[in-house]
Structures are given as C-alpha cells and as structure tokens.
Wavefront OBJ file of the C-alpha trace (Angstrom):
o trace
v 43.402 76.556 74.940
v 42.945 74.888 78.109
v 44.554 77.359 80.916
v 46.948 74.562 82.644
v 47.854 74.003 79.016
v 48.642 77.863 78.266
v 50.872 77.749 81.959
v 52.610 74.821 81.128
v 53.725 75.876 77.924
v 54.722 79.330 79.711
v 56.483 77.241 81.855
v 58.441 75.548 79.444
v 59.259 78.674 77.674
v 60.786 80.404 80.312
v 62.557 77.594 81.719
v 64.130 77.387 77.834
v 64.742 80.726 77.690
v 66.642 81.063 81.616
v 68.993 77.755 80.811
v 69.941 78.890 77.422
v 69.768 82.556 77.895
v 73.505 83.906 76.206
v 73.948 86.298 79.105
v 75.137 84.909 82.833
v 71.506 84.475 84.986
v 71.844 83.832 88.372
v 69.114 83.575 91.940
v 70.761 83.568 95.118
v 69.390 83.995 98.498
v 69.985 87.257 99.409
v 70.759 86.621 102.723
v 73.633 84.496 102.436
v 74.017 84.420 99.084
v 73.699 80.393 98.097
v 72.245 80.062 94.741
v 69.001 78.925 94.339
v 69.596 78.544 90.394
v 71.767 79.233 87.766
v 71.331 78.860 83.833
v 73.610 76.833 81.640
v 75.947 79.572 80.398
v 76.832 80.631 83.787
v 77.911 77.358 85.042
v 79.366 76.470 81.314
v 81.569 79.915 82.345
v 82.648 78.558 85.743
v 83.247 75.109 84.490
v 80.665 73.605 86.890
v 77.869 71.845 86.819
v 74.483 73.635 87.477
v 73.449 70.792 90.167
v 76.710 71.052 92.096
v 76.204 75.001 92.606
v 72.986 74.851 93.864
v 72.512 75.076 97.724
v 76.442 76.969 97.394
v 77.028 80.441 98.432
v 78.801 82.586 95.485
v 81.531 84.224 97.968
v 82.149 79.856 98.391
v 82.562 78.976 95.247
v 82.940 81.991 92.803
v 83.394 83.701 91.262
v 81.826 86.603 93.490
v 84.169 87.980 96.453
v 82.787 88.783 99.948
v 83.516 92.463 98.869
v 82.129 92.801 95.388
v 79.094 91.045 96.925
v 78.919 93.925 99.666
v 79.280 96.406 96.712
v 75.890 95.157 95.120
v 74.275 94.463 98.940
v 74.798 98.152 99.785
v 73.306 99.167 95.814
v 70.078 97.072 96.282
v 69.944 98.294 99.874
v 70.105 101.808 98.721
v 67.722 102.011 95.412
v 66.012 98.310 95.452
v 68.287 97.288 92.892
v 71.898 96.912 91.283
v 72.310 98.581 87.566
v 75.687 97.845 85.563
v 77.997 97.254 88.630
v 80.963 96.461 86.479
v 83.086 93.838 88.499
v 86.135 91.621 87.671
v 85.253 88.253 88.905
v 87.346 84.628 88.393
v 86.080 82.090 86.418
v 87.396 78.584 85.079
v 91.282 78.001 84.837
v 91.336 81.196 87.012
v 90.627 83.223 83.962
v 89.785 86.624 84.632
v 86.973 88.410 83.090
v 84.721 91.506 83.553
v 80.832 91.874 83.968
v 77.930 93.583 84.046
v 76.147 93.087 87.363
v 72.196 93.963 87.289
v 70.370 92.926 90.158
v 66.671 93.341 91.695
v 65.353 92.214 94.745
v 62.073 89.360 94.482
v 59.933 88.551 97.345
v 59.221 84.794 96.934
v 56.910 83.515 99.254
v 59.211 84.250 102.604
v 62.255 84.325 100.632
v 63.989 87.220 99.538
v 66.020 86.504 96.141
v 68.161 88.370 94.283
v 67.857 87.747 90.622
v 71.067 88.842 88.374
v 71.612 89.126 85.022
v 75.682 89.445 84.105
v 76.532 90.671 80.734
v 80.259 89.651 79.620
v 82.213 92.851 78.786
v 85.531 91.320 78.363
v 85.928 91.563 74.932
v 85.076 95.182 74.908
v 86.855 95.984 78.170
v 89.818 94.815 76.331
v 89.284 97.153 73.305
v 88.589 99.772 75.408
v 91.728 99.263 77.371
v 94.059 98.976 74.089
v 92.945 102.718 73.288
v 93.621 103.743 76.686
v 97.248 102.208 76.716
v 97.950 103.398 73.094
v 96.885 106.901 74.679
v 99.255 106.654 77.563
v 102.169 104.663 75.860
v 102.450 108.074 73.491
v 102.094 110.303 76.493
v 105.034 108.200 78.858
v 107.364 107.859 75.773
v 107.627 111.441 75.231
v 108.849 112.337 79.046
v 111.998 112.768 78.950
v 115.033 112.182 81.004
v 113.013 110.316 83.759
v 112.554 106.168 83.508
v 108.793 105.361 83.395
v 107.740 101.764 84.022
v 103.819 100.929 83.460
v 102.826 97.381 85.069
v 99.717 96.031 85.764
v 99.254 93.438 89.078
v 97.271 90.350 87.979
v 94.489 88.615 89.943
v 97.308 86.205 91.062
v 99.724 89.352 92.312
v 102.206 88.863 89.720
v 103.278 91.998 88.239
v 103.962 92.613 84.547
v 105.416 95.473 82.861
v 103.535 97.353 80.250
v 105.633 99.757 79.307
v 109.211 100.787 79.941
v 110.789 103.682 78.306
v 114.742 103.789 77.023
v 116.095 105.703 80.212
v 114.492 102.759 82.705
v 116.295 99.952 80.582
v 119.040 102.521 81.192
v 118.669 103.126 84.577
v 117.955 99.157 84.832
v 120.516 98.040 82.983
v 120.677 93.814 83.564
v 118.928 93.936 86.877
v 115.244 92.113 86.639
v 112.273 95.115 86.762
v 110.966 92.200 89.627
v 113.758 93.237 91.503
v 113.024 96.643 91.428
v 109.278 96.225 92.102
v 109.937 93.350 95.256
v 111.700 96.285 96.765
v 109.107 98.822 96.460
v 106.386 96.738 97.389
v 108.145 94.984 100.612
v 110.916 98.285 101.857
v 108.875 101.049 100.836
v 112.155 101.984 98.430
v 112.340 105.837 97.454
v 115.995 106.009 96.151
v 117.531 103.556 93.826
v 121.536 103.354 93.291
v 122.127 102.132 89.858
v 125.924 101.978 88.150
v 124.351 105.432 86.078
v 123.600 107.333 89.069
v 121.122 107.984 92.121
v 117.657 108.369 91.488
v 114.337 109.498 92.981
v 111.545 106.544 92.821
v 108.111 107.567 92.803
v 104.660 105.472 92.299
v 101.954 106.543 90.759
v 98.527 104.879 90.725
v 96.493 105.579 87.358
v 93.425 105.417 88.269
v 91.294 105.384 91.779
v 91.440 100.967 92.572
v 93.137 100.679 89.074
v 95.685 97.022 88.901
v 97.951 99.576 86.746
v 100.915 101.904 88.218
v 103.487 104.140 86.806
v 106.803 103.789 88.610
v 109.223 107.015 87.826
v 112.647 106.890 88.310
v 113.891 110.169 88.370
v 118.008 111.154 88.573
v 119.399 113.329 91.189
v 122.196 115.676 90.660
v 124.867 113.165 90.212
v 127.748 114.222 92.329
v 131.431 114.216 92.168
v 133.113 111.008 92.890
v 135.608 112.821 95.095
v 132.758 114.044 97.205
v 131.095 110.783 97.950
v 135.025 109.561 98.846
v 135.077 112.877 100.888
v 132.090 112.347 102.770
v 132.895 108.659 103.344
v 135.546 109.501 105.186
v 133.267 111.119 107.727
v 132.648 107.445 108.991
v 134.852 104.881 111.367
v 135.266 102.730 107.925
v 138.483 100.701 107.071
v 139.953 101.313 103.651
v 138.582 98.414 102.546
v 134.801 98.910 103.775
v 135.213 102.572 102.032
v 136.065 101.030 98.394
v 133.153 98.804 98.825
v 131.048 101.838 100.371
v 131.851 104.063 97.671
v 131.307 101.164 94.624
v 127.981 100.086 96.151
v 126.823 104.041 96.442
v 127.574 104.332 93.136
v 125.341 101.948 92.161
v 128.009 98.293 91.516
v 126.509 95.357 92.288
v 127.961 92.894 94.693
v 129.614 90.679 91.973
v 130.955 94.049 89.886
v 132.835 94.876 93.321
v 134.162 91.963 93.913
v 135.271 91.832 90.600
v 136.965 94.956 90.166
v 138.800 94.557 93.882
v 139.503 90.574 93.590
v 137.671 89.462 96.091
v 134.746 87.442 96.693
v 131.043 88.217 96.342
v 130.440 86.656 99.988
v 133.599 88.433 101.459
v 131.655 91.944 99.770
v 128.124 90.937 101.922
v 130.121 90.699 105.129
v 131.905 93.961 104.166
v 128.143 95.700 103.574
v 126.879 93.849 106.794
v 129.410 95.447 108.602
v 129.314 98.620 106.724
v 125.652 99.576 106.903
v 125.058 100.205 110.826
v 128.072 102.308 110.845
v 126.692 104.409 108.431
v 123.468 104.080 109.756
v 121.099 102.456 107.315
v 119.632 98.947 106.525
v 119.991 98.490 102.797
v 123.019 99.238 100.231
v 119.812 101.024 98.708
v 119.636 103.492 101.613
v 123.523 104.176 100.967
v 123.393 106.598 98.326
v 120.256 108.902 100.138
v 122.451 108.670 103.352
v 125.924 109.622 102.667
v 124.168 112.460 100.042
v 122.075 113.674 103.049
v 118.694 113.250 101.203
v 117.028 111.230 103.796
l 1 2 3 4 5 6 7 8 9 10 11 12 13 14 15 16 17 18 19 20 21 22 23 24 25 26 27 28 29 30 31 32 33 34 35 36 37 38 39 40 41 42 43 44 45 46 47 48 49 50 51 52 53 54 55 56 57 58 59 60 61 62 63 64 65 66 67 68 69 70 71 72 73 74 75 76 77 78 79 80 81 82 83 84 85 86 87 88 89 90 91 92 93 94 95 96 97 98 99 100 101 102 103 104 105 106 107 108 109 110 111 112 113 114 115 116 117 118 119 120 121 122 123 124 125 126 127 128 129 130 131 132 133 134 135 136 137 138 139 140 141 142 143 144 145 146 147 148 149 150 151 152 153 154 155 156 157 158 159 160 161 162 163 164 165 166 167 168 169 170 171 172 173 174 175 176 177 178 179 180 181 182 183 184 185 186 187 188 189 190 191 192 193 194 195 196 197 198 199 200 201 202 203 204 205 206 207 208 209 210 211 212 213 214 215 216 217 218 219 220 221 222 223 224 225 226 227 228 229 230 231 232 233 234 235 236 237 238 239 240 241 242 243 244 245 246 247 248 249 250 251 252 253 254 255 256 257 258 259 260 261 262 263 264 265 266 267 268 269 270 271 272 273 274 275 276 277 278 279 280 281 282 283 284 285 286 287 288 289 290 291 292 293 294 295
C-alpha cells in the first residue's frame, strides 16, 4: 500500500477515534490554557460546540477553575505529567460532576500542549459516597444527648442537610436549620439559646477540603430560672427589659414574648435593642453565654 495511502488512513483513524472517543479528550496550550481541540464527548458534556471552544482558555469557559488548573500545572511541573487528579468541575445546566484528570506534556513544533484524557467518575463517586454516608449516618445516630446536623455546601453555596438526629429537631424545634447555619457562617455563633435550653455549637469538617460538616449542638448545664432572674438583676434593666431579658435567654423567640406579655413583636426588638449594650453583647444569641458567664 502506497505510504501517503497507509498515513491517510492513520489519519482518519485517529481523528475517528479522538472525536468519538467515550472518555473527555482535551489539548490546550499549556501556557494559557486555550484549547487547541477537543473531541465530541467533551463538548457534548459542556453543551458546546467543539468550534466555539477552540481558541478559548478552560479557566474562560469551563469547566476548569484557575485553581484546579494550578493543581495539575504544579503535577506536570513536578513529574512531566498529571495521573488521576480527581477534580469536581461544572458542566452544562451547572451540573456538577467528578473526573479523572491525566495529563502529559507534548512538544509540538514550538508549542508546548498539554494533552488530557478525563474519565467520568460520577456515577461511582456517588456509590462510593452512599457507603460512606450509610457508615456515618449509623455512627451520628447513635451519639447521644448532643444534636448532630450533617450538610453538605453545593457548588452554588447553598447548604443542605444530610442528616439531623432527634435531639437537633429538638433543640430546633420550628426554627429553619438555614437559620441556624446563616448564623454560624456570618457571626461566628458558638452558643445557641433555644426554648429547651443553652447549648454549646461546634463545627466539624469531615474531611481535609470536604463540602460536608457536622454541626454539634451540645447542652450546657441548664440552670435555675431563679438564677438567670438573679443575675439579671445585676444590670440597670427596667422590669420590663428583664421579662424580655430573661424570655429571650431562655431561648423564646420574639413573637413567643410578645405573646406571652401582650405586647408587640416590634415593641420586643426595641426592648432587645435597648437591652443588649447594657448587658454588653450584640446578639439575643450572645445573651445566654453572657449573663451565664461562659464567654
């Protein structure tokens, strides 16, 4: 067979085998990272065409990030290469999926490429994570007298609860779990006054850069109602700003105070507004820790 023959039929080969290829192939310069060329399954995946990615850097367009790309930069640096660099990345309809990132450097003419091959692990990432939570469901439902709350952050920062044990509904009673987590996130909350008592909150991250946390809520000694009314005393409060004092540090909400003492929930806020400097804190969250002595 005539040798142009034999590389044009190589040619064709190859070409058929990169554009239908099942698994995600990708060259991008390495310097900047535009792609050079991508096969159909890849840009099927994004929900792109193949044309209008070409001559775009992935950090631009996707579904790479600036820091995952770093991540593989600092592999192929190191060895010459990246081998199964697991990564979340964002595809289509800001679906979230997880790969298998194996790269090698090419010398092409002046150009340096990388060439990657991504593997979709999703589907098995997602088995593998329903063992892990069945694991750790079973070992959070057996602590005991503590409220555990498992959520997970998505790509798009919305939290979700996993898990939540009986003593956190408890604890939680009708308030939102987004209430609970807003406060963490944005006051750096460590006590939380509930109707049930005062309790201890405490974060814990699962695993080293995991999206999951375990949030525990664990009850101080509740103490007597007479102290708290003893120790409220302590304060240049009106009889009135002590009711609503000692119902907020025991955990009432606004419209439970105004409720029980006939008043309105906007004439309670001014009471608290008023009521917080004197005591010395910024939040009716702070109230409990404060008048306790705990903080």
């Amino acid at each position: 067979m005539d040798e142009r023959l034999i590389t044009t039929y190589m040619k064709s080969y190859i070409d058929k085998f990169f554009c239908n290829a099942p698994n995600y192939i990708i060259i991008t310069k390495a310097k900047d990272g535009k792609y050079i060329e991508v096969n159909e399954t890849f840009a099927k995946c994004m929900g792109l065409r193949r044309q209008d990615m070409i001559g775009h850097a992935s950090i631009e367009i996707g579904p790479v990030t600036a820091e995952q790309r770093l991540v593989l930069f600092n592999e192929i640096k190191e060895k010459g290469y990246a081998k199964n660099i697991e990564l979340e990345v964002i595809v289509k309809n800001n679906e979230a999926r997880y790969g298998l990132f194996n790269s090698s450097l090419i010398q092409m003419g002046k150009d340096r490429l990388w060439m990657t091959v991504v593997t979709d692990i999703s589907e098995s990432r997602l088995v593998t994570e329903a063992r892990q939570d069945d694991i750790l469901f079973k070992s959070l439902a057996a602590i005991e007298r503590t409220g555990v709350i498992l959520i997970r952050k998505h790509h798009n920062k919305q939290p979700y609860s996993f898990f939540i044990n009986e003593e956190a509904k408890r604890v939680l009673k009708e308030r939102p779990i987004k209430d609970l987590l807003y406060a963490i996130d944005e006051h750096g909350l460590t006590y939380f006054s509930t109707e049930t008592g005062c309790y201890s909150v405490k974060t814990i991250l699962t695993n080293h850069g995991s999206p999951r946390k375990i949030i525990l809520l664990e009850p101080l000694t509740k103490p007597d109602t007479a102290c708290i009314k003893e120790k409220l005393k302590q304060y240049d409060l009106t009889r009135r700003q002590e009711e609503i004092a000692f119902l907020s540090t025991i955990g009432h909400s606004n419209k439970e105070i105004a409720e029980k003492l006939f008043v309105t929930i906007g004439t309670v806020k001014d009471h608290l507004k008023k009521i917080f400097p004197i005591i010395g804190v910024s939040s009716r969250s702070e109230l409990c820790p404060k008048i306790l002595r705990l903080r």
